[in-house]
MARVOTOR-831754 format. One record per residue (C-alpha): residue number from 1; residue in one letter; x negated, y, z. Coordinates in pm, 1 decimal. Layout:
residues N
num	residu	xx	yy	zz
NUM	A	X	Y	Z
...
//
This chain:
residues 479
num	residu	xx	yy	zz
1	X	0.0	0.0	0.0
2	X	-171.5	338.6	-122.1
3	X	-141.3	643.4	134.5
4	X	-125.3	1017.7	81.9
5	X	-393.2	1188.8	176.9
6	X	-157.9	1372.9	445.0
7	X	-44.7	1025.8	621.7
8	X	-459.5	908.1	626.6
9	X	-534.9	1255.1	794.9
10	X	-219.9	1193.5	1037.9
11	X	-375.6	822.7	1093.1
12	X	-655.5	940.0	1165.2
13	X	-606.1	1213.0	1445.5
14	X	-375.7	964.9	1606.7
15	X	-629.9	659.2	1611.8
16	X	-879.0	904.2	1759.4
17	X	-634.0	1009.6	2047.6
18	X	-613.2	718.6	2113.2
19	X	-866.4	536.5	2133.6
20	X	-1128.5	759.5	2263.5
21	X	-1207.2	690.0	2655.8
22	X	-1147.1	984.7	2852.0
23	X	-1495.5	1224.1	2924.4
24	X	-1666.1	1102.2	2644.2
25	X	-1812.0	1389.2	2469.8
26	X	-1874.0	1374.2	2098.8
27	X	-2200.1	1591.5	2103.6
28	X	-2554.0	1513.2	2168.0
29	X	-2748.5	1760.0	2379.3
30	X	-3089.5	1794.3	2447.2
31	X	-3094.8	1651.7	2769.9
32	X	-2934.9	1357.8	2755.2
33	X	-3002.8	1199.4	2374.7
34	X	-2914.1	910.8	2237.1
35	X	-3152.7	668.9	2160.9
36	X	-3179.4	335.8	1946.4
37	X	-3410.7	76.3	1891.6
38	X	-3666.8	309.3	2068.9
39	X	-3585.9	630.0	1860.1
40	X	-3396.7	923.1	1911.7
41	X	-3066.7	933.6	1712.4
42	X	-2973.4	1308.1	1623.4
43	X	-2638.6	1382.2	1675.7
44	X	-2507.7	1142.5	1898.1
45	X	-2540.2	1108.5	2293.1
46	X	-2639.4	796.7	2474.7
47	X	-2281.9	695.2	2601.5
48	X	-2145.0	820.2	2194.6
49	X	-2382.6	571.2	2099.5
50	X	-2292.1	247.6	2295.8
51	X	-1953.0	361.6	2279.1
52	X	-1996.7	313.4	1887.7
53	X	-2052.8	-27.2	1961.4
54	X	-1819.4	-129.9	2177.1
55	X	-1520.3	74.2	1945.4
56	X	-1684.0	-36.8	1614.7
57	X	-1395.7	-274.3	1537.4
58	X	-1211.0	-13.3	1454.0
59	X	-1457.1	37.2	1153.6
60	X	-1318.6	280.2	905.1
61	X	-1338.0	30.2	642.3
62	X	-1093.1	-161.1	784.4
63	X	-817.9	71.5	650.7
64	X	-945.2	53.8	298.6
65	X	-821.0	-310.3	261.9
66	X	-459.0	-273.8	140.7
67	X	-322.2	-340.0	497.0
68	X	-82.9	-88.3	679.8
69	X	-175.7	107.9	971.8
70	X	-14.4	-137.9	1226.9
71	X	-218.4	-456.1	1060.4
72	X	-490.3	-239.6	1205.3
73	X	-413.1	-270.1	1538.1
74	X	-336.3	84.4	1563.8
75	X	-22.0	44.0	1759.8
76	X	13.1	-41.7	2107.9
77	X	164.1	-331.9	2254.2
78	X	576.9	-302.5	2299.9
79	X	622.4	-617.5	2518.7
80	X	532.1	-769.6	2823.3
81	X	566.0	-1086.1	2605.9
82	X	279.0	-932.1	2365.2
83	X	39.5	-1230.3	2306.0
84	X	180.4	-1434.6	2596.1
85	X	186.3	-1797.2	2663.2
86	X	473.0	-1993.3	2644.4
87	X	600.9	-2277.8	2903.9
88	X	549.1	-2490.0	2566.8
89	X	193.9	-2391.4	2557.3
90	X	206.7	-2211.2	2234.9
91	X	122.3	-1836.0	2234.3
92	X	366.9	-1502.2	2112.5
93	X	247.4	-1280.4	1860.6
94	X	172.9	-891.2	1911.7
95	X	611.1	-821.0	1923.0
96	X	605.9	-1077.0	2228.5
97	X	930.9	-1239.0	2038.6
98	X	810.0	-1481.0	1743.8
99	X	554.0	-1735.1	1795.3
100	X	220.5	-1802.3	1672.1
101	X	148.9	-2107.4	1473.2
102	X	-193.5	-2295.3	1540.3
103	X	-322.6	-2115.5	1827.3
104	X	-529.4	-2316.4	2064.2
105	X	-595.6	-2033.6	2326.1
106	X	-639.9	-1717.8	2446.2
107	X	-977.1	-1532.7	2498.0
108	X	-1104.3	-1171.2	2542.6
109	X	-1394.7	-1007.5	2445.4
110	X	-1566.9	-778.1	2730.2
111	X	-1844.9	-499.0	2789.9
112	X	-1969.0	-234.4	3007.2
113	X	-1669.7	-55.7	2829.0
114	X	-1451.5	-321.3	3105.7
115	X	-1651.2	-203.0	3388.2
116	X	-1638.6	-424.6	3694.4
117	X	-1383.7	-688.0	3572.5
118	X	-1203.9	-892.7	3875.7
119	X	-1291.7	-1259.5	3720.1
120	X	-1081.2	-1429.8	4005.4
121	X	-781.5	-1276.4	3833.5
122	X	-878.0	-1328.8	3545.1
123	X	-910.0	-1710.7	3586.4
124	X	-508.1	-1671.2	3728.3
125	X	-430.5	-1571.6	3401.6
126	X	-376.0	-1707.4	3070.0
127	X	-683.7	-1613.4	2917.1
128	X	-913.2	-1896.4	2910.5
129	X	-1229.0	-1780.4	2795.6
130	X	-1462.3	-1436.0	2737.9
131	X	-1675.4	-1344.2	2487.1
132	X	-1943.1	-1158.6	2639.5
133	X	-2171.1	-845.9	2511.9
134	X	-2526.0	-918.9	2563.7
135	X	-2589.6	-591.4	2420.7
136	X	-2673.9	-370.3	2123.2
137	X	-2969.1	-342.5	1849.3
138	X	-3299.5	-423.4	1920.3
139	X	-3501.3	-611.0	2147.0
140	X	-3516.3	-336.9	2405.6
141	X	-3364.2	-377.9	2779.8
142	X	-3215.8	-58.1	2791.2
143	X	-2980.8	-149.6	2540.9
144	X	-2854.9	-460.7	2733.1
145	X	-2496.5	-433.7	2827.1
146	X	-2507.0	-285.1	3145.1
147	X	-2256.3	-552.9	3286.1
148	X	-2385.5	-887.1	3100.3
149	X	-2577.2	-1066.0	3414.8
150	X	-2232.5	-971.4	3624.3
151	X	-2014.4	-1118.3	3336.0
152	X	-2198.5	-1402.3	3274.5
153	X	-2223.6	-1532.2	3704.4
154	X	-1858.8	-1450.3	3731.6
155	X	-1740.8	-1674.6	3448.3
156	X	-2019.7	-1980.3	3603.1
157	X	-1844.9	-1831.7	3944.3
158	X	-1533.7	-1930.2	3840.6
159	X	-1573.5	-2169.6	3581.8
160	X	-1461.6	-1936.0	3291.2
161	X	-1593.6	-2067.2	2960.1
162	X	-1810.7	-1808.9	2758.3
163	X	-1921.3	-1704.7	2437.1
164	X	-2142.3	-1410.4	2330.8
165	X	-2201.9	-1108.4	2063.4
166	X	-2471.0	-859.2	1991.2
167	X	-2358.5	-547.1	1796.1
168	X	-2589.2	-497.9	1518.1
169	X	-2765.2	-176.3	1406.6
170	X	-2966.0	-358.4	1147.0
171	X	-3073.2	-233.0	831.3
172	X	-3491.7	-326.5	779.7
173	X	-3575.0	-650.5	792.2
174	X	-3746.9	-605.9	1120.1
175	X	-3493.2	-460.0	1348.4
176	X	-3293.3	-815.7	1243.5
177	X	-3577.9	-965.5	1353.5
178	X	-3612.1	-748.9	1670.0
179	X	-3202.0	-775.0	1739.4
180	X	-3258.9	-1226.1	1706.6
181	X	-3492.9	-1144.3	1998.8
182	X	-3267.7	-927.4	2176.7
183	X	-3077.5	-1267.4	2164.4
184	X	-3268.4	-1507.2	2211.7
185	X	-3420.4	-1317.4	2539.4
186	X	-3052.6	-1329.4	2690.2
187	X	-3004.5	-1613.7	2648.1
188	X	-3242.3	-1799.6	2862.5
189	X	-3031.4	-1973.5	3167.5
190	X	-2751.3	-1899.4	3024.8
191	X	-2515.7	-2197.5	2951.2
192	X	-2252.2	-2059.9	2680.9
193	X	-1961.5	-2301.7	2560.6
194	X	-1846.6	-2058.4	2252.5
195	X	-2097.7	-1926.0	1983.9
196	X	-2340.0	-1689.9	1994.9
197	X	-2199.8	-1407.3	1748.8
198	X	-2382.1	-1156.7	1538.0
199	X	-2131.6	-822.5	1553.5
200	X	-2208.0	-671.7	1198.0
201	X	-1973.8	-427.6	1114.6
202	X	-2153.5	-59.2	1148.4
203	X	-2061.0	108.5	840.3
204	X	-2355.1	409.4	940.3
205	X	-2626.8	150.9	940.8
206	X	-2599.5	-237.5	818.7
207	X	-2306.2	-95.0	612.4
208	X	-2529.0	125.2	374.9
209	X	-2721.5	-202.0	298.7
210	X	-2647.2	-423.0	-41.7
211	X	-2429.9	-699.0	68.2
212	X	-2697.4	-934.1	2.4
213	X	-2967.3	-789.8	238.8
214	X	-2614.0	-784.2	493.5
215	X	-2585.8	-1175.0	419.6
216	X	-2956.8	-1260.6	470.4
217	X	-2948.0	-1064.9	803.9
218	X	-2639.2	-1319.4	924.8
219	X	-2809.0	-1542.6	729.9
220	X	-3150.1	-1531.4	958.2
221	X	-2977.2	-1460.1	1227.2
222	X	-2774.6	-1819.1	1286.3
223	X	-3087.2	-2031.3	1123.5
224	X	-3307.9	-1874.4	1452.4
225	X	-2975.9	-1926.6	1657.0
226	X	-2940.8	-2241.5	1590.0
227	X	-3296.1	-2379.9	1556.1
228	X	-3323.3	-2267.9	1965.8
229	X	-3034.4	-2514.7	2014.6
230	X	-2707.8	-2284.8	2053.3
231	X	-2395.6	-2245.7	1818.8
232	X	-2429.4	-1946.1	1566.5
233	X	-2148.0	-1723.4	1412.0
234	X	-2066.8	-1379.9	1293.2
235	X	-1861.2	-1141.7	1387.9
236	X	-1689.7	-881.3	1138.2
237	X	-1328.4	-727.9	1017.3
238	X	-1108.1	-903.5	723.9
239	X	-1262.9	-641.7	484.4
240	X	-1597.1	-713.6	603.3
241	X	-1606.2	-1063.6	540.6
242	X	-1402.5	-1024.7	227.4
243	X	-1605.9	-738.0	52.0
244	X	-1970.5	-743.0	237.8
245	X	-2048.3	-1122.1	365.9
246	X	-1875.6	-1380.6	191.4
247	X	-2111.6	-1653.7	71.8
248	X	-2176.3	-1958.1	53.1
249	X	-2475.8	-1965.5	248.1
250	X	-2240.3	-1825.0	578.8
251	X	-2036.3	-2100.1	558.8
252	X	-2188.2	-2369.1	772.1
253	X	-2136.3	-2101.9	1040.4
254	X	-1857.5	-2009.6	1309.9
255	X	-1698.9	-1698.0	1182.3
256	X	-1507.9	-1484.5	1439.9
257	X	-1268.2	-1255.1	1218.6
258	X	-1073.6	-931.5	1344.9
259	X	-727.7	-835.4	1154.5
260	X	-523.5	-682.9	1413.1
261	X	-176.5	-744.4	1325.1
262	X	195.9	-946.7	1437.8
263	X	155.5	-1206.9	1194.1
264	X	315.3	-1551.4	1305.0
265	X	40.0	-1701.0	1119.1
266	X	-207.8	-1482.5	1292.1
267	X	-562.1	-1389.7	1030.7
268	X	-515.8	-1412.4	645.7
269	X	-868.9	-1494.8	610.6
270	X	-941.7	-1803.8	387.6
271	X	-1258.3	-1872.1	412.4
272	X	-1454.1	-2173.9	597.4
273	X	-1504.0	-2193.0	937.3
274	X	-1298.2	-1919.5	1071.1
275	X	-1279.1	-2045.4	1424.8
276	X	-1140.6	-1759.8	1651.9
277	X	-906.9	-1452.1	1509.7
278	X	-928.1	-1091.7	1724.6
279	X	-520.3	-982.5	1665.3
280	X	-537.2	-624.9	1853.9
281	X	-761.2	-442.5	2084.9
282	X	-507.0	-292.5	2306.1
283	X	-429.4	-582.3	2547.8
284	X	-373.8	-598.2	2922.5
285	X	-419.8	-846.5	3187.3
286	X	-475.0	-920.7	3541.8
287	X	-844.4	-815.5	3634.3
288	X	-931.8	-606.5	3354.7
289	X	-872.8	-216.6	3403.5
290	X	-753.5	-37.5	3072.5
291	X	-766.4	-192.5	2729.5
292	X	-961.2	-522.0	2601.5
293	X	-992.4	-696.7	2329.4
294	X	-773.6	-1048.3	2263.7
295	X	-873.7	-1341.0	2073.4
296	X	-706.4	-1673.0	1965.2
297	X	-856.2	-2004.7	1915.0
298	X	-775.3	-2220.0	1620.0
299	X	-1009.1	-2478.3	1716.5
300	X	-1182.8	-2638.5	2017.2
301	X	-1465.8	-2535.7	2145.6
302	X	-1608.8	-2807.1	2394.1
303	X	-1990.2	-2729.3	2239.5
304	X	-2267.8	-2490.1	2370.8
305	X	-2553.7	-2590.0	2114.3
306	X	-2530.0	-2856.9	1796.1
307	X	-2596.2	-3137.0	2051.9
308	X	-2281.3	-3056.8	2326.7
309	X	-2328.1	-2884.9	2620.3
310	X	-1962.6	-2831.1	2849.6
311	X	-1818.4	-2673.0	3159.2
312	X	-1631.7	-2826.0	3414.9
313	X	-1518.6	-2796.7	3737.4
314	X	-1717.1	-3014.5	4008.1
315	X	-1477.5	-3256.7	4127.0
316	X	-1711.4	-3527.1	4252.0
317	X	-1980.3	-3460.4	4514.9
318	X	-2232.7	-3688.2	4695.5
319	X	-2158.5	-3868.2	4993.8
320	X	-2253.7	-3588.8	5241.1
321	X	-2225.6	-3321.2	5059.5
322	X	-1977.7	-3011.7	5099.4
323	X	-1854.1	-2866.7	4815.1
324	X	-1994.6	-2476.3	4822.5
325	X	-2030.6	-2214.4	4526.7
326	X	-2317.3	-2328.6	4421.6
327	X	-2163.2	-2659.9	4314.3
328	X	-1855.0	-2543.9	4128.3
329	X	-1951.5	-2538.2	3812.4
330	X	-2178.6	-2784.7	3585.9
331	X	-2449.6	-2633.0	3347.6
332	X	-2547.7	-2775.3	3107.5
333	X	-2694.8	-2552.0	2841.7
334	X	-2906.1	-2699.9	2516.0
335	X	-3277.3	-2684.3	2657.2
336	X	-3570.7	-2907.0	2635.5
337	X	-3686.3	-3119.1	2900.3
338	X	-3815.1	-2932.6	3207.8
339	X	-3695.5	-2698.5	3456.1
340	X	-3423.3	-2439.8	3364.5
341	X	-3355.5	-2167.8	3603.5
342	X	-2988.2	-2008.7	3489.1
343	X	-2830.4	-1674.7	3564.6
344	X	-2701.9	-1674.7	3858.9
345	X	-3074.6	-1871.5	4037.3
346	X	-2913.7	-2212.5	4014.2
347	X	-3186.3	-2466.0	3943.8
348	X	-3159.8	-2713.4	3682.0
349	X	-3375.4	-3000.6	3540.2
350	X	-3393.3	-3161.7	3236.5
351	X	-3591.0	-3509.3	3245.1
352	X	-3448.5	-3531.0	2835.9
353	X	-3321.1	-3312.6	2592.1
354	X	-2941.2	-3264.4	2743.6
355	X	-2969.4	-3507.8	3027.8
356	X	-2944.0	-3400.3	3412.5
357	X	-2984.7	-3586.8	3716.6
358	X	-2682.6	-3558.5	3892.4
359	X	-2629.4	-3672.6	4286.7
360	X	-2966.6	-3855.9	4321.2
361	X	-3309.7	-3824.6	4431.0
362	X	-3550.0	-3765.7	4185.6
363	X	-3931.5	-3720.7	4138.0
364	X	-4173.1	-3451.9	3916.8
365	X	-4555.7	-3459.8	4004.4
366	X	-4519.3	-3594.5	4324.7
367	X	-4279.0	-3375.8	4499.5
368	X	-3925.2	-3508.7	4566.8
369	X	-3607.7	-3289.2	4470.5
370	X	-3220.5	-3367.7	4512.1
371	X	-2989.0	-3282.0	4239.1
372	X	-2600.8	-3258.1	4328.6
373	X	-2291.2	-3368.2	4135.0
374	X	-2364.9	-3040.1	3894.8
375	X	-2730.2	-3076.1	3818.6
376	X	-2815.5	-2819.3	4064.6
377	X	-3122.0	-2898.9	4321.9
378	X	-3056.0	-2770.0	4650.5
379	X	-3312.0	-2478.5	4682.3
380	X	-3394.3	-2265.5	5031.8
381	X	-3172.0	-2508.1	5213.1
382	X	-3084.9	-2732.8	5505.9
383	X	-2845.9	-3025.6	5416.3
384	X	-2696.1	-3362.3	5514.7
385	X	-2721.4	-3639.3	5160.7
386	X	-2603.5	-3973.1	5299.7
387	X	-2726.0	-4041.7	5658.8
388	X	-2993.0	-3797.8	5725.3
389	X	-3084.6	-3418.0	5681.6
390	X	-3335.7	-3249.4	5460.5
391	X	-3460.2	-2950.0	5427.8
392	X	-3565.7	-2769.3	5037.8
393	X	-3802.0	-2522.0	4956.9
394	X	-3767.8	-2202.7	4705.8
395	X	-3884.6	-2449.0	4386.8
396	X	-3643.7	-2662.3	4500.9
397	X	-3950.1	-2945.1	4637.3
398	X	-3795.5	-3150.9	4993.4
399	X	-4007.0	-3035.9	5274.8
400	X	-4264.8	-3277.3	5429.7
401	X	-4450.3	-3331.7	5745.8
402	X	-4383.3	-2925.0	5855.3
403	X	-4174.1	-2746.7	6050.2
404	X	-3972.2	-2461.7	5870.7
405	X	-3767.9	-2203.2	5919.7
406	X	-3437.2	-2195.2	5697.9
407	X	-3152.1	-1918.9	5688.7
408	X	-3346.7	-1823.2	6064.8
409	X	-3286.4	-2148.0	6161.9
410	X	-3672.7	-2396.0	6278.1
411	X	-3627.1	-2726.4	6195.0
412	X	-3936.5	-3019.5	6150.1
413	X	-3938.0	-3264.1	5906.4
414	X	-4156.1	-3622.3	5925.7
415	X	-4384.8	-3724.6	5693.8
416	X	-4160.5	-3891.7	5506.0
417	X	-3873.8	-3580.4	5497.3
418	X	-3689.4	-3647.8	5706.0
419	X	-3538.6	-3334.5	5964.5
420	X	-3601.8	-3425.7	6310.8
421	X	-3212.7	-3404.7	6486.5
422	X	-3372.5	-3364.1	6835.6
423	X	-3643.7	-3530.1	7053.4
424	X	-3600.3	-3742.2	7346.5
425	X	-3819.4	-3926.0	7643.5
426	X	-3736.0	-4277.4	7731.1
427	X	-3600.1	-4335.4	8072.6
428	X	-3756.1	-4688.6	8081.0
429	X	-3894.7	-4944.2	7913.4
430	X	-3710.2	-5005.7	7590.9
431	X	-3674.8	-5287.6	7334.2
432	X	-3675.9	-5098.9	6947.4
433	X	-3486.7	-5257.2	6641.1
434	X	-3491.3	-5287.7	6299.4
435	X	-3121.5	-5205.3	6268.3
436	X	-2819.7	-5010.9	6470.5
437	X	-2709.3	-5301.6	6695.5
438	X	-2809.0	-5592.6	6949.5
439	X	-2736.9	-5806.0	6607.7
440	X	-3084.0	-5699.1	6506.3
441	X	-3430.5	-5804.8	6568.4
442	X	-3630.4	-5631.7	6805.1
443	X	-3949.7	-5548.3	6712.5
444	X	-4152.7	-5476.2	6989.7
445	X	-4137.2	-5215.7	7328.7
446	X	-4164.6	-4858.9	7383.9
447	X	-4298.9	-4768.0	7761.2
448	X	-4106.6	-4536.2	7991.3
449	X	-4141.0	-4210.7	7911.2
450	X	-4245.6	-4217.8	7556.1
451	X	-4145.7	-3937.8	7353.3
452	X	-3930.2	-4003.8	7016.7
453	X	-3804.7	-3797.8	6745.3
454	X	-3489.4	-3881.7	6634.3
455	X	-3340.0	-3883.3	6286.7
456	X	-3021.1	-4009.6	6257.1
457	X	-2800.0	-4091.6	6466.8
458	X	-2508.7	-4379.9	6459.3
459	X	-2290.3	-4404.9	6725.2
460	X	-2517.2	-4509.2	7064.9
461	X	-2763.0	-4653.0	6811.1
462	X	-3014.3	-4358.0	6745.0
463	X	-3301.4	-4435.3	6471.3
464	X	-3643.2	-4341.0	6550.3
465	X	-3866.6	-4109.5	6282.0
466	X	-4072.6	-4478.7	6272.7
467	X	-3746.9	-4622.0	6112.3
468	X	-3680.7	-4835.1	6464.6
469	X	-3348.4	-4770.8	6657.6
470	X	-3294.9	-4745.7	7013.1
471	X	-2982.9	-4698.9	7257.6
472	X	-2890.6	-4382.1	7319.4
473	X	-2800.1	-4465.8	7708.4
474	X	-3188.0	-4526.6	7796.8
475	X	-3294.7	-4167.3	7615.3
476	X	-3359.4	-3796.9	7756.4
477	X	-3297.8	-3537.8	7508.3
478	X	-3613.3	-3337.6	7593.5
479	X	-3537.1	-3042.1	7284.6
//
């Protein structure tokens, strides 16, 4: 549908009233500059400029594609049905009164732009997964997102599974390179279940590029995404994808496609792998102040990497173990064998590509470590596994012949590792035993008076740190 030059300028003022946050101010000064990639941009403040990136899918190309203003996602939501789930679990459309066909589920896509973002409401909701900003252009750390490390523990925290984009300034061959680093730094200990998106869609920068130089960027950017063991996939708008990166070489890769409209049959794009559709930008929910972004699935997404990697909840701990928020969620992110430390300090390790110990003992260069029901070793802690108490240093290693002090608690541990409960002085001469009961053979005498350290205790049966038990009713606790 063509438009008159008079409804375009009324379009316009109207998108830019709304959708501009409130004290953003749309001129750089001297004092406070923008700056990307490590240079100052003229024109354009430092808050203009990240703004640009959070905003960008409103692109101004987007309204060159044929579609109407409101396939645009210019108007607001007019029900509290908008985008809903049903009791059926099928989803509304944008009207909140037809429904969409295909949908699998219902994400958003956050930022700094979110601010602090209340993930235990969140997870009350409907929405069942984020995809988070790690940032924007190159490798630099002042162009993280400001909010990314807070995103990324809240959705482990509460077992939110999470995707991730970079917006994308690119338009030399080396700031693509520089942006795939950007990436690939953020990405260590991070255990994403959804792709790792490149956002291209800046008309001021990768747009003024030929659409080939565009596709080798995405191009580059999934082959390095992929090769360090994660799911790749671009980000762009209907006309983007249609006009600027179709190709044959994208198509082994997730595409994420934005077309904000009401349309039963949600995105008209019909190209390969288009995974997950963004139908509007204006959409509310419990935990999120102001406007986000909403997404639908029209797949599953059970994969962090090309070899599987998922999130669950912890629903089966060790004998002795109580469950605590450090055990809520498994990681399992695509690494190589080793030790994987992951955003929010949780300690992981890999004895093959993929493969965790989980609720056992197990063994690297000597030093004994415990790995729960999660993967997780117990690090800078005190705990019961089984029978007996043990006590972990910072690396995660089981304390050994010392004495320690944990969370301002001293405790001593035998040669062996196990945490002395208490010591005691025999009140006469005693028989010792190889097991907790008359029933088992006794093994020799211990002289009034002898001092023991005790490490378990069952019943009136109390075992000695020399593996021998003894009856309580002939001991002193001493300390």
């Amino acid at each position: 549908m063509k438009r008159t030059l008079t409804s375009l300028l009324i379009t316009a003022m109207m998108l830019m009233t709304t959708l501009i946050p409130a004290g953003v101010v749309y001129a750089a000064t001297d004092d406070d500059p923008a700056v990307l990639d490590g240079k100052t941009v003229k024109g354009m403040t430092e808050e203009e400029l990240d703004e640009q990136s959070v905003m960008g899918h409103w692109a101004e190309d987007e309204f060159d594609d044929g579609d109407s203003i409101d396939n645009c996602g210019a108007t607001l939501m007019s029900s509290a049905n908008a985008w809903a789930k049903r009791s059926d679990g099928t989803f509304f459309n944008g009207t909140g009164t037809k429904v969409l066909t295909g949908a699998l589920s219902k994400g958003v896509d956050v930022s700094s732009w979110q601010k602090t973002i209340d993930w235990s409401k969140v997870k009350k909701t409907d929405v069942t997964f984020a995809i988070i900003r790690m940032g924007f252009g190159s490798d630099y750390p002042s162009q993280d997102d400001a909010k990314f490390k807070y995103n990324v523990e809240q959705c482990e925290k509460y077992g939110i599974p999470y995707g991730f984009y970079l917006y994308s300034y690119a338009n030399t061959a080396a700031k693509n390179k520089s942006e795939i680093a950007h990436v690939k730094r953020l990405l260590k200990g991070t255990h994403p279940t959804y792709p790792v998106y490149y956002d291209i869609e800046d008309g001021k920068t990768t747009g003024k590029c030929k659409n080939a130089t565009i596709q080798s960027y995405a191009e580059n950017f999934c082959k390095e995404i992929k090769a360090a063991g994660y799911t790749p996939g671009i980000y762009a708008s209907l006309y983007w994808w249609r006009n600027k990166l179709e190709c044959k070489n994208l198509d082994a890769y997730e595409k994420w496609v934005a077309q904000y409209n009401n349309s039963v049959t949600g995105c008209s794009y019909s190209g390969k792998n288009c995974g997950i559709w963004q139908s509007a930008s204006d959409y509310k929910t419990s935990g999120i102040t102001g406007r986000v972004d909403v997404n639908f699935t029209y797949k599953k997404y059970t994969k962090s990497s090309s070899s599987g990697s998922t999130i669950s909840v912890n629903t089966n701990l060790a004998e002795g173990e109580n469950l605590t928020s450090e055990d809520e969620v498994v990681a399992a992110p695509s690494v190589k064998k080793g030790w994987i430390t992951d955003a929010s300090g949780k300690l992981f390790y890999y004895y093959e590509k993929n493969k965790l110990y989980k609720s056992k003992w197990f063994t690297v260069s000597g030093k004994k470590y415990y790995a729960t029901s999660t993967g997780a070793v117990y690090k800078d802690a005190y705990k019961k596994i089984g029978n007996y108490y043990y006590g972990f240093d910072s690396k995660g290693a089981m304390y050994k012949g010392v004495t320690k002090t944990i969370n301002g608690k001293k405790y001593t541990f035998t040669d062996k590792g196990y945490a002395v409960i208490c010591k005691v002085k025999t009140k006469a001469n005693l028989n010792y035993r190889t097991g907790a009961g008359k029933k088992f053979k006794s093994k020799g005498l211990f002289k009034k008076n002898k001092e023991l350290k005790i490490i378990c205790k069952n019943g009136k049966w109390w075992q000695t740190s020399g593996g021998y038990w003894v009856h309580k009713d002939y001991l002193k606790v001493i300390e």
